[in-house]
N, C-alpha and C positions, 0 to 999 in steps of 0.2 A: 609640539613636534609633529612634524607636516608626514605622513605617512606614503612612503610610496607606490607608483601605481601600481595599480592588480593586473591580472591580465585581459581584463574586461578594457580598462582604461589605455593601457598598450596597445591592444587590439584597434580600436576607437582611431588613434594616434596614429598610427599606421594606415588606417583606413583610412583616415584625412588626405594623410601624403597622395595617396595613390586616390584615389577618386572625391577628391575636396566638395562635390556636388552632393554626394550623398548623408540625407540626413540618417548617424548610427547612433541617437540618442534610445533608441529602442533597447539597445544592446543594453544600457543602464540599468534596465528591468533584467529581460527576457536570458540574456549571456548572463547576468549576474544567478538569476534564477536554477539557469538548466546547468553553470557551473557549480554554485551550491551543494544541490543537489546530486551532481557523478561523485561529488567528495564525500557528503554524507554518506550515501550507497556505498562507495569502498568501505570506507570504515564501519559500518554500521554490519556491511556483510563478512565482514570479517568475527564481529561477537554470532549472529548465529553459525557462521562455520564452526564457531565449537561448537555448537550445541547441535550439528549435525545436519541442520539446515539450510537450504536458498533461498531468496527471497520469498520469490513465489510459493514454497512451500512451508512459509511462515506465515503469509499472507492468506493460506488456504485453512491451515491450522486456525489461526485468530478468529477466523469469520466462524467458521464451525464453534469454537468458543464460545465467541460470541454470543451464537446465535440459540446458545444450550438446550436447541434440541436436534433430532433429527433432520435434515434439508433435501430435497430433490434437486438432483443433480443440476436441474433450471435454475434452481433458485440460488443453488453455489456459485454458478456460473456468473450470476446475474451481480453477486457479495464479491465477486471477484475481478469483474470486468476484464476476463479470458475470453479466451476462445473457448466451445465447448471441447475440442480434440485436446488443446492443452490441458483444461481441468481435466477430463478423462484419465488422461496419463500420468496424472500428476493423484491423482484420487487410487491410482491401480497403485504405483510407487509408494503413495505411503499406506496403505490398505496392507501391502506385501511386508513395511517395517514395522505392522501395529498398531500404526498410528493413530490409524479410523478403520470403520469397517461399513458396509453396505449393509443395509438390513431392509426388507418388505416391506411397502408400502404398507400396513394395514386396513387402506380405503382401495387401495386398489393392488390386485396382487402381481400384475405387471411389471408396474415399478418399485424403482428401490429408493430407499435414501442414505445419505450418507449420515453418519455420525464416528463423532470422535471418543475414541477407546479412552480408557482411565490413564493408560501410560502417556497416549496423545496429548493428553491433558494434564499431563506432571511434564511432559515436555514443553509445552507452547507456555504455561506458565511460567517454567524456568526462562524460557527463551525471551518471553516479553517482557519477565523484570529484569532480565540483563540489557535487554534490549532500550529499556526507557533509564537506565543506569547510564549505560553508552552514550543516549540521546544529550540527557543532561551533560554529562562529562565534554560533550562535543558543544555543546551551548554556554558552556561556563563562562565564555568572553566575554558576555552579557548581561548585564546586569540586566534587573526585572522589567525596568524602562524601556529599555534598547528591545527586550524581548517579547514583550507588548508591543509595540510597535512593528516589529517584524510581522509575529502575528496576525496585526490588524488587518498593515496590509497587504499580506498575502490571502487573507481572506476577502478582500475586499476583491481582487486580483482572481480569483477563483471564483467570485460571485461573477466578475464581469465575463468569464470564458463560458462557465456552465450554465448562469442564469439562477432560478430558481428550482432544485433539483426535485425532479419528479418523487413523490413519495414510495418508499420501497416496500413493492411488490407483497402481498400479507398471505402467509398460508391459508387455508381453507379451513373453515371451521368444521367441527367435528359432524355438522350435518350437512356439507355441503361436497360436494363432489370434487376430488383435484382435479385442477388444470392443465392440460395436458399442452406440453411447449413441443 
């Protein structure tokens, strides 16, 4: 049974009509990709709105997790690929529910770092097992095949935009001096 077209494929079809010179095999990729993806995001931001968060502020959470210790606010930014005004605001915002909290550099008493509180961290746990719950449940059309292969190549597709990705940034060991960004 022949499936029909998506709106990548319609799109494509239309575009022929109206300008038949242009090559939109690009769209096959890139429209498929950046479609995906708005769909994922809807759904996917709808399980953390229960759990009280937006993306970005689950994304800020995870890294802080992550990263189970303490970070400078450079270094969040950096886990986060924000702007620093947006992490700021977003570091006051969940600092003000809990979330995390700012504490003293102990190498240097200027700066602070951020870390994530014990409730932060019964949140973003709940959040990300519902979250990779969601994920699956939205991938079920998939067999293991089909899902491997997406996979591949979209990593392969990610290797070809970024290249070979810089190695991330390493705190300062305990005799050395933080870096000041």
């Amino acid at each position: 049974m022949k499936r029909p077209p998506d709106i990548i494929s319609a799109a494509r079809g239309q575009w022929k009509e109206i300008r038949p010179e242009l090559d939109t095999s690009s769209m096959e990729v890139v429209g498929r990709v950046l479609r995906a993806a708005a769909v994922l995001r809807q759904r996917l931001d709808t399980t953390l709105s229960d759990e009280g968060l937006n993306r970005a502020e689950f994304d800020l959470l995870s890294a802080l997790r992550r990263s189970g210790e303490p970070v400078t606010p450079g270094r969040l930014n950096s886990l986060m690929v924000a702007s620093g005004a947006a992490t700021t605001k977003r570091v006051q915002q969940l600092a003000e529910r809990g979330l995390l909290e700012r504490v003293r550099d102990q190498h240097d008493r200027r700066s602070a770092r951020v870390l994530i509180t014990d409730y932060g961290a019964e949140v973003i746990d709940r959040a990300f097992a519902r979250n990779l719950e969601a994920e699956r449940e939205l991938l079920a059309g998939l067999n293991p095949k089909q899902r491997d292969t997406v996979a591949g190549g979209l990593a392969e597709l990610l290797y070809s935009l970024e290249g070979t990705p810089a190695p991330a940034p390493q705190p300062p060991g305990p005799d050395e001096p933080p870096t000041r960004r």
